[in-house]
C-alpha positions as CSV (number, residue, x, y, z in Angstrom):
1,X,-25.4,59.5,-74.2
2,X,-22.4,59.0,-76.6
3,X,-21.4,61.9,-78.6
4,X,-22.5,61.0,-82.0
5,X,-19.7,61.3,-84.8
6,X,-19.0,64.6,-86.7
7,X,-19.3,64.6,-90.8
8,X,-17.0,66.3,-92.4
9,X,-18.2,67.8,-95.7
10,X,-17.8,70.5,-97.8
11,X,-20.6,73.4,-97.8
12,X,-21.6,72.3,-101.5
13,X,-21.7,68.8,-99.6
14,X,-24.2,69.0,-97.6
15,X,-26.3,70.9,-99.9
16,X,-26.9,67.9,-102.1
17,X,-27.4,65.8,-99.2
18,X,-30.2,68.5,-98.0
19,X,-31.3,68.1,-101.7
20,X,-31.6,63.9,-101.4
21,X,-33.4,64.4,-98.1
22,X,-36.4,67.0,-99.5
23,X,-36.3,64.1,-102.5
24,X,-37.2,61.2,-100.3
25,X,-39.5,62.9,-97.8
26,X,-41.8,64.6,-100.8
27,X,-41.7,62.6,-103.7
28,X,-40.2,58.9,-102.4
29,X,-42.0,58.3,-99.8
30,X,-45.4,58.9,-101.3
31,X,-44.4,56.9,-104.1
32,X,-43.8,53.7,-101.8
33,X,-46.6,54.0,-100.2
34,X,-48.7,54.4,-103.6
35,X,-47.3,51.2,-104.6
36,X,-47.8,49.8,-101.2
37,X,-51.4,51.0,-101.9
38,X,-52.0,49.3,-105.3
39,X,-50.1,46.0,-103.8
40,X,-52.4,45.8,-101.1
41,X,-55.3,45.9,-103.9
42,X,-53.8,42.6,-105.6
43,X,-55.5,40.7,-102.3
44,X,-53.7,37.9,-100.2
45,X,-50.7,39.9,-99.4
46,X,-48.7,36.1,-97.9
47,X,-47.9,35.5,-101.2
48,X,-47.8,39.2,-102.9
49,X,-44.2,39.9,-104.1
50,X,-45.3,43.2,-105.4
51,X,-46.4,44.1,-101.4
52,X,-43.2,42.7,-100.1
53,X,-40.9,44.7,-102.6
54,X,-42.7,47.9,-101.7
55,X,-42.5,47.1,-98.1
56,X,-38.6,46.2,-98.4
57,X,-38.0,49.9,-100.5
58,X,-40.6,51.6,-97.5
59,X,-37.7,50.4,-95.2
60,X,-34.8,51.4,-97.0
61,X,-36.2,54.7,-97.7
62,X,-37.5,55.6,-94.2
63,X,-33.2,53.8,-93.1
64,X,-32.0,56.6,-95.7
65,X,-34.1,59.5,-94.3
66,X,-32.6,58.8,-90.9
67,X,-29.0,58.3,-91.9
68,X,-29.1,61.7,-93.9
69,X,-31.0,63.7,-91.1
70,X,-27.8,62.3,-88.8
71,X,-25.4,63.4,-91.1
72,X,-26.9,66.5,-91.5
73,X,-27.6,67.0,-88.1
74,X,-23.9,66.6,-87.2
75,X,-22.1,68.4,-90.1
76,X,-19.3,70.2,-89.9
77,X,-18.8,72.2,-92.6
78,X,-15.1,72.3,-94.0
79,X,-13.6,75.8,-94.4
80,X,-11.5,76.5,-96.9
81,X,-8.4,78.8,-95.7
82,X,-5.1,79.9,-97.6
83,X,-2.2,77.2,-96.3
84,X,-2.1,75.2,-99.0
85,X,1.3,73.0,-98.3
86,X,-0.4,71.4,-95.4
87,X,-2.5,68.3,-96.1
88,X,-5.7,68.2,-94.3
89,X,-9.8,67.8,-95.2
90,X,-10.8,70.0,-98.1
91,X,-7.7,69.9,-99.9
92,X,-6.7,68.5,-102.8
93,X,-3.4,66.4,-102.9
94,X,-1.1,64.6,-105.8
95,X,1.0,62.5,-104.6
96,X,3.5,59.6,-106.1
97,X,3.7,56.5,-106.1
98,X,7.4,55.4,-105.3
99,X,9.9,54.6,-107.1
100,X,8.3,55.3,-110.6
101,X,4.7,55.7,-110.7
102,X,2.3,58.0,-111.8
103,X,0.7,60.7,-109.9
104,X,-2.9,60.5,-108.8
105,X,-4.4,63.6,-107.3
106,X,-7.5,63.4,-104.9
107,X,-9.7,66.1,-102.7
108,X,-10.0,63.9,-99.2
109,X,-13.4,64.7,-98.2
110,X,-15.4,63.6,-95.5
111,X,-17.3,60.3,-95.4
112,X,-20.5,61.4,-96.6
113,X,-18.9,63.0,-100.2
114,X,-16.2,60.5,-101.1
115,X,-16.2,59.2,-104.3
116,X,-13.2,58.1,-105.6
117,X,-14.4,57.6,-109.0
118,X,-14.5,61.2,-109.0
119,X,-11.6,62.2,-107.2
120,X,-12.8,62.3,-103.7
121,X,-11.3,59.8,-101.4
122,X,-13.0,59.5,-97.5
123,X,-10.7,61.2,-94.4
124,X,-11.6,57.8,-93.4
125,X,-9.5,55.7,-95.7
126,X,-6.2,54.6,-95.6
127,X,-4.3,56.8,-98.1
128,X,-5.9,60.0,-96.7
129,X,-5.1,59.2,-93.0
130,X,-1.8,58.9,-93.9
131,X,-1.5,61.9,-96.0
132,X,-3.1,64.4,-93.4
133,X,-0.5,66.7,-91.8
134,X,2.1,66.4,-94.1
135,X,3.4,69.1,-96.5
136,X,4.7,69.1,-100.0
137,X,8.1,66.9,-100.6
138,X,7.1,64.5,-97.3
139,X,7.2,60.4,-98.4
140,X,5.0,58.4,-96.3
141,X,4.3,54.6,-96.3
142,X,0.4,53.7,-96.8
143,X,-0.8,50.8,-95.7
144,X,-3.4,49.3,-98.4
145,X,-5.5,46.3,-99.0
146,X,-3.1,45.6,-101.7
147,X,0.0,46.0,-99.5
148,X,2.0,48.7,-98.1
149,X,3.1,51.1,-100.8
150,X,5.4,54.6,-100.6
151,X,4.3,57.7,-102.0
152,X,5.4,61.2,-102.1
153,X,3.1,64.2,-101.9
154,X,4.2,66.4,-104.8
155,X,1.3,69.2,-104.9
156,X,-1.8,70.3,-101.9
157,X,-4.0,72.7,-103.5
């Protein structure tokens, strides 16, 4: 059997995925199948959108269940320790865009937190691959859907 992948995430991480999980298996699921319930009452269920809607969420929900008990199931938990000029998962980074731009500062997180909206970019993406390892001062080039640009990492926290 293949070794399934690892998910990187921090402690407080995995806790809300834990929290998600106890969601859909106690209150989600018995809602779907409720509506399922009160679908199947409406009679010829070949032409009951209500029945097929219900059905279609029943299948996402049971999909998200197994995808979070994976994740969970395979977590390894980030640990915080004291080198902070070294860029790596569980640190935060600002960095520069070169020549003049301004600096953007993200935590790179594993693939199961990122959210760049709020600041927490994948270990998976571009940017962060290319930022792990390196230490304050280092340029590297970052190869982006928009094109290659250079950036210098100015802070890891």
């Amino acid at each position: 059997m293949a070794e399934e992948k690892k998910h990187y995430m921090t402690a407080e991480g995995k806790e809300k995925l834990e929290h998600e999980l106890d969601q859909l298996k106690t209150e989600k699921r018995k809602e779907v199948v409720e509506r399922i319930k009160i679908a199947r009452s409406f009679g010829d269920l070949s032409e009951n959108s209500e029945y097929d809607a219900a059905k279609d969420e029943q299948a996402f929900v049971e999909s998200r269940i197994q995808q979070l008990e994976q994740m969970i199931r395979n977590a390894e938990i980030i640990e915080d320790d004291e080198t902070t000029d070294v860029v790596k998962i569980g640190k935060s980074v600002t960095f520069k865009e070169l020549p003049d731009g301004d600096e953007e500062t993200y935590m790179i997180v594993g693939s199961a937190e990122s959210d760049p909206f709020e600041g927490k970019i994948s270990n998976d993406s571009p940017m962060a691959k290319s930022l792990i390892g390196l230490s304050v001062g280092e340029e590297v080039n970052v190869a982006t859907p928009g094109g290659d640009i250079r950036v210098k990492i100015v802070e890891v926290k």
